[in-house]
N, C-alpha and C positions, 0 to 999 in steps of 0.2 A: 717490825711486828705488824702484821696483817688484822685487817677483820675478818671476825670468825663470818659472816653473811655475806659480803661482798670482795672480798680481799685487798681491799684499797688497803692502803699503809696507816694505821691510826695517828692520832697528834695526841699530843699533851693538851689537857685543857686542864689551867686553873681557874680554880673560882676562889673567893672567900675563905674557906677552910676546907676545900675538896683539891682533889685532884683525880681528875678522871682520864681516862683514853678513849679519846672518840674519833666515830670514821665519817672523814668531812663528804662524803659522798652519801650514804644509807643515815649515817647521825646516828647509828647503832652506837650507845655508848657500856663501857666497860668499867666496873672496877676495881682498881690495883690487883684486892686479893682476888680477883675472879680466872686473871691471867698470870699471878705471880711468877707459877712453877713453869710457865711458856716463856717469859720474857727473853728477848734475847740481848747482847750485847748492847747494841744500839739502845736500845729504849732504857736499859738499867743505865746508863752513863746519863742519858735525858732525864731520867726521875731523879739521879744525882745531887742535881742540880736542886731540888728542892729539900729544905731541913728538917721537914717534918711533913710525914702524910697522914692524915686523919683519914683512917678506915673506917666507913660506914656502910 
């Protein structure tokens, strides 16, 4: 999954009770539901990983 401004490839950031997609180059950050319907393979298997996403 790319960033929509720079096309670096996003990370996973957690925080406290977030979970966000951010791109370590621009810092343009994203949330869940903003990219949901785009996710690809890769990144659905990565958020996997976490038990609960608080949408905010």
């Amino acid at each position: 999954m790319k960033c929509k401004e720079c096309q670096t490839p996003l990370q996973v950031e957690r925080r406290c009770r977030q979970v966000r997609l951010k791109c370590p180059k621009c810092q343009r950050e994203y949330h869940i539901h903003e990219l949901a319907s785009e996710l690809d393979s890769t990144m659905e298997k990565e958020l996997e990983r976490f038990s609960c996403i608080i949408y905010d």
